[in-house]
C-alpha positions as CSV (number, residue, x, y, z in Angstrom):
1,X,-96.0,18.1,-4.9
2,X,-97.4,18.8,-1.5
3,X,-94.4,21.1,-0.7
4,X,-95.7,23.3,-3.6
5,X,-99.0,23.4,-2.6
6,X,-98.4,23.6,0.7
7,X,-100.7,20.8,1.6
8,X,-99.8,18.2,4.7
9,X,-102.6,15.9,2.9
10,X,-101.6,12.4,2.0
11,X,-102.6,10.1,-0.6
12,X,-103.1,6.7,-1.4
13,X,-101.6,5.7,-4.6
14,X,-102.6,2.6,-6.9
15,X,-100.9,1.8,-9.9
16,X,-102.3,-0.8,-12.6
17,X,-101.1,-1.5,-16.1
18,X,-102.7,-3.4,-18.8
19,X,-99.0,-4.7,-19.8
20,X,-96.3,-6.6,-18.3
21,X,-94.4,-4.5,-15.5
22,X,-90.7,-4.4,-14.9
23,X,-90.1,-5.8,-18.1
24,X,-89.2,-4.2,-20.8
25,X,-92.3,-1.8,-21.6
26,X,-92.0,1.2,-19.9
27,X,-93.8,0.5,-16.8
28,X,-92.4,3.1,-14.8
29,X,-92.4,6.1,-17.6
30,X,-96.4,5.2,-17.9
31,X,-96.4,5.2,-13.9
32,X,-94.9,8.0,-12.9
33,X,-96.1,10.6,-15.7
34,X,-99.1,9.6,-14.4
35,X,-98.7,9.8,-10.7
36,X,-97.9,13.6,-11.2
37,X,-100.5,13.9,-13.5
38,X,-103.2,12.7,-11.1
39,X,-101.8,14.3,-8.1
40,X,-101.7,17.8,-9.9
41,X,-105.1,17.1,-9.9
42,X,-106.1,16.1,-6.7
43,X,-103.9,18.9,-5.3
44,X,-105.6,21.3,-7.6
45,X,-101.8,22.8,-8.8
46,X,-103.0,23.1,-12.5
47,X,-98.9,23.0,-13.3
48,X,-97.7,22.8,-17.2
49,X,-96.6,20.2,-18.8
50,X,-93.5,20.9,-18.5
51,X,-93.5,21.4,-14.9
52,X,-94.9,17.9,-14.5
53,X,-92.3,16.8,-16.6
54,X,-90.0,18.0,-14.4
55,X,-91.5,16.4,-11.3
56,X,-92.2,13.4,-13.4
57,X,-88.5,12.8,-13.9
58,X,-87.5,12.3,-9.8
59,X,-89.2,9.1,-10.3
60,X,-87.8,8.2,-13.8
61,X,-86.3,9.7,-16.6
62,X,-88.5,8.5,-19.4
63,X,-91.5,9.7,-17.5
64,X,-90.6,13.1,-18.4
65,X,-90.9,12.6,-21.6
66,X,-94.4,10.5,-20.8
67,X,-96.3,13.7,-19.6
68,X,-96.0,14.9,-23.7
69,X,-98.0,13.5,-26.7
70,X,-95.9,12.7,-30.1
71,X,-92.4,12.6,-30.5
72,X,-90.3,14.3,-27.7
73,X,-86.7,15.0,-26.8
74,X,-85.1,14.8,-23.5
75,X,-82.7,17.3,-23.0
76,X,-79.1,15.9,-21.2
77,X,-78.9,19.2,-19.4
78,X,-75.6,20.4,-17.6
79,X,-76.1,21.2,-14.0
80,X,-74.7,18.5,-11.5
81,X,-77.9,17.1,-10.1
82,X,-78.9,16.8,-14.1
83,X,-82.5,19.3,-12.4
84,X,-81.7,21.0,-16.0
85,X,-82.4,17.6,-17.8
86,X,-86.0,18.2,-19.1
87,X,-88.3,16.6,-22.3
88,X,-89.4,18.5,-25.1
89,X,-91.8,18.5,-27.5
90,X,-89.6,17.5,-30.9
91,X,-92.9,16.4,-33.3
92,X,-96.9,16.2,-32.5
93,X,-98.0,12.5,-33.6
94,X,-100.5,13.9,-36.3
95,X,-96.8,14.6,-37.9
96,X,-96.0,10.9,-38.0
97,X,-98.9,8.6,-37.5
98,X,-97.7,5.0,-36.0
99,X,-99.2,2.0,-35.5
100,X,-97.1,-0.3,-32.7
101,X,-97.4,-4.0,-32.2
102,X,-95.8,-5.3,-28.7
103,X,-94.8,-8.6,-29.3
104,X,-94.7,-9.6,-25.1
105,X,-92.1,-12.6,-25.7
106,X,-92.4,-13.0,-21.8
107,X,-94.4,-12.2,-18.7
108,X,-92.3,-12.0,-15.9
109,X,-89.9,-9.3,-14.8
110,X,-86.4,-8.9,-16.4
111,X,-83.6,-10.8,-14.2
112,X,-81.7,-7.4,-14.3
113,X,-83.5,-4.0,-13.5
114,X,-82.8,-1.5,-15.9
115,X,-81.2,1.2,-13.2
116,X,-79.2,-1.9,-12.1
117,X,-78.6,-2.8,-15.7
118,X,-77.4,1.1,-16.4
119,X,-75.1,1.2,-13.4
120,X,-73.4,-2.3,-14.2
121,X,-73.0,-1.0,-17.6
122,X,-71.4,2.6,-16.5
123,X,-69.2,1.1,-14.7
124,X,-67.9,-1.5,-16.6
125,X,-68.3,-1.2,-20.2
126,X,-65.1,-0.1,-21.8
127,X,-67.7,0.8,-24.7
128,X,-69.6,3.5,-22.4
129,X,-67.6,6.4,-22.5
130,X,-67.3,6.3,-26.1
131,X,-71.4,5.6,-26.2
132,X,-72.2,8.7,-24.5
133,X,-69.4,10.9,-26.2
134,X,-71.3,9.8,-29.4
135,X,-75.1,10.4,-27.8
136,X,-75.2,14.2,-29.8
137,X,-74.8,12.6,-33.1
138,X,-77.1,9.9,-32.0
139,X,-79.2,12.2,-31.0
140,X,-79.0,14.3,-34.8
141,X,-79.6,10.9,-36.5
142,X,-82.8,10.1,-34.8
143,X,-84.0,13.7,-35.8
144,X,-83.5,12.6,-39.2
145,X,-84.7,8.9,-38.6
146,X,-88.2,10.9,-37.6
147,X,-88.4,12.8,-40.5
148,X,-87.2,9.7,-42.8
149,X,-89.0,7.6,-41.2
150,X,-86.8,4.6,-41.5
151,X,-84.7,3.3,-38.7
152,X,-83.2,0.9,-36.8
153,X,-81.8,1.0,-33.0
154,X,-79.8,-1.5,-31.4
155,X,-76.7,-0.1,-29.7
156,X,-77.8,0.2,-26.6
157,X,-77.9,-3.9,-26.5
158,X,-74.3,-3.7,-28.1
159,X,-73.5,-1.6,-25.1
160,X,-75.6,-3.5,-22.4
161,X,-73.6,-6.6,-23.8
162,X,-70.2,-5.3,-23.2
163,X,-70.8,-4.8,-19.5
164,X,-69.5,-7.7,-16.9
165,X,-70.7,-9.5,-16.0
166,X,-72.7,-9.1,-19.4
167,X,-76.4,-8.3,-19.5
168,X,-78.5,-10.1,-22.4
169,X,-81.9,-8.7,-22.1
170,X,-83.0,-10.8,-25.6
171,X,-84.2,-14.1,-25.8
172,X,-84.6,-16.8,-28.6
173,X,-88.2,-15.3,-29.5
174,X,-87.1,-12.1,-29.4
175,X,-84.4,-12.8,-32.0
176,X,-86.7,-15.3,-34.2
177,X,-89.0,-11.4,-34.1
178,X,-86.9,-9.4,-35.0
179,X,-85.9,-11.9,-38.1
180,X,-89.5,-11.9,-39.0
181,X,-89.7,-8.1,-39.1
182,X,-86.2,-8.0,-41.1
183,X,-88.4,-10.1,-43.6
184,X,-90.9,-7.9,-44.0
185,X,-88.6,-5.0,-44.0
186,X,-87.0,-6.9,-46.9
187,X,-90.7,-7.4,-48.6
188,X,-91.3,-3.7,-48.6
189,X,-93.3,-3.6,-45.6
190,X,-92.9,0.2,-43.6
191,X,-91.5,-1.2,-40.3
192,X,-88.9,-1.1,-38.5
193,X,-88.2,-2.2,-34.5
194,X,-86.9,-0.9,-31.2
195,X,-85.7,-3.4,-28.4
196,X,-85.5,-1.1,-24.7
197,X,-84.0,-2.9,-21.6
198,X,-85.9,-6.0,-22.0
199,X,-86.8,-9.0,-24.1
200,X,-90.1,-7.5,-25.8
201,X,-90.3,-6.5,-29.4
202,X,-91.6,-2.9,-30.9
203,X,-92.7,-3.3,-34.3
204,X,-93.4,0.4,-35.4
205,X,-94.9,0.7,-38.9
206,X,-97.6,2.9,-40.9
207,X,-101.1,2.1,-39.7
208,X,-102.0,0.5,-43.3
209,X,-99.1,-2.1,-42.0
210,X,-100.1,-3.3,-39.1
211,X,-102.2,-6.0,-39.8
212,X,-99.9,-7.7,-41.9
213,X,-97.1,-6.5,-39.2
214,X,-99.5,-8.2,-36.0
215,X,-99.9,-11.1,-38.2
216,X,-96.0,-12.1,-38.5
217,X,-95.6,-11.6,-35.0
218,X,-98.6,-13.7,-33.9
219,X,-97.0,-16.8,-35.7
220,X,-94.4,-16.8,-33.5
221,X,-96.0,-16.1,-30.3
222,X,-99.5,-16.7,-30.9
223,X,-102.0,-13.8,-30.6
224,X,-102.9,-13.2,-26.9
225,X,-98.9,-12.1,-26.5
226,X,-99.4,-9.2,-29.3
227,X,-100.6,-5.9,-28.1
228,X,-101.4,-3.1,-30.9
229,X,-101.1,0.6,-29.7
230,X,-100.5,4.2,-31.3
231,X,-98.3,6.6,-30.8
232,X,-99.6,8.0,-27.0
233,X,-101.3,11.3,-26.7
234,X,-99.6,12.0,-23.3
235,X,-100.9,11.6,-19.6
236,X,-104.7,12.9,-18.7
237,X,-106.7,12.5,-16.1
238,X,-109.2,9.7,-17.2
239,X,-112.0,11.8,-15.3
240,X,-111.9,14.4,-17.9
241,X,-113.7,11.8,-21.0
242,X,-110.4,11.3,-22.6
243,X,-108.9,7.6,-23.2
């Protein structure tokens, strides 16, 4: 960002989150979208989203999609250095309101990295090629998982599984969570759950749901290890009012 403004000025960068880092919950997507976000401030660059996007990306992929509010697509992209590989906009979240409830089954970082994890599991899976080849009708389905709002993802743990040696990122209270949310699921409750590379729980449901949602959750771990969140409005600079 200082090549493109042209600015030999350094900066001193300090990152805090109010959630476990490293370990499941998207530390670095939160970090870096907003890295780029503050320095296109303090540079005064004034860049689109989607530029920041871009930039956001060099530092992790699910960063690019960070910058962006709602629902948003990344794009695989074809070029070589994947530069073409960019996040879109796919649905604002006034088109879907969400409630989330975190359950953090453990503090510390994963054993396994996630770009470690990816790696192992590229090169070893016999499952991978036939995980990506499969990614565009993935990719349809969770189009129509948005607009149905009713799904279920877990094969990228089949896949992280199948590497060697294997990489299991659940635990015991993960597994006893996700039964407790397959219960409510069964009881009519609007939820469902996503898993990423890491041991912690996403319980998404309708707003009217999440206390009921927080509650199951809390019986397992107790309630200083739930978090409750919405779906997030994007990055901002916290100087302009906004939270």
């Amino acid at each position: 960002m200082r090549s493109i403004c042209g600015s030999e000025t350094r900066s001193r960068v300090v990152s805090q989150n109010n959630f476990p880092t490293g370990a499941g919950l998207a530390s670095s997507a939160s970090g870096f979208a907003a890295l780029v976000t503050a320095a296109d401030r303090a540079y005064g660059l004034d860049l689109s989203p989607s530029r920041l996007s871009e930039l956001a990306r060099i530092g992790s992929g699910s960063a690019a999609r960070s910058v962006f509010g709602g629902y948003v697509e990344m794009q695989r992209g074809e070029l070589p250095d994947s530069s073409d590989s960019v996040a879109e906009p796919l649905a604002a979240a006034a088109d879907w309101p969400l409630a989330v409830v975190i359950a953090v089954s453990e503090r510390g970082r994963k054993l396994v990295g996630s770009t470690e994890g990816m790696q192992r599991t590229a090169q070893t899976s016999p499952f991978y090629s036939a995980w990506v080849n499969n990614q565009p009708n993935d990719l349809a389905l969770a189009r129509t998982a948005i607009a149905a709002r009713d799904f279920d993802a877990l094969a990228l743990h089949g896949l992280a599984m199948s590497a060697r040696p294997g990489l299991l990122y659940f635990n015991a209270t993960t597994m006893e969570c996700l039964h407790r949310i397959r219960r409510l699921r069964g009881r009519g409750v609007a939820v469902f759950f996503t898993v990423d590379a890491g041991p912690k729980v996403k319980a998404i449901c309708a707003p009217e749901a999440a206390d009921t949602v927080a509650a199951a959750l809390e019986d397992v771990l107790g309630s200083t290890e739930i978090l409750r969140a919405g779906l997030g409005s994007g990055a901002v600079n916290m100087d302009d009012g906004q939270t």
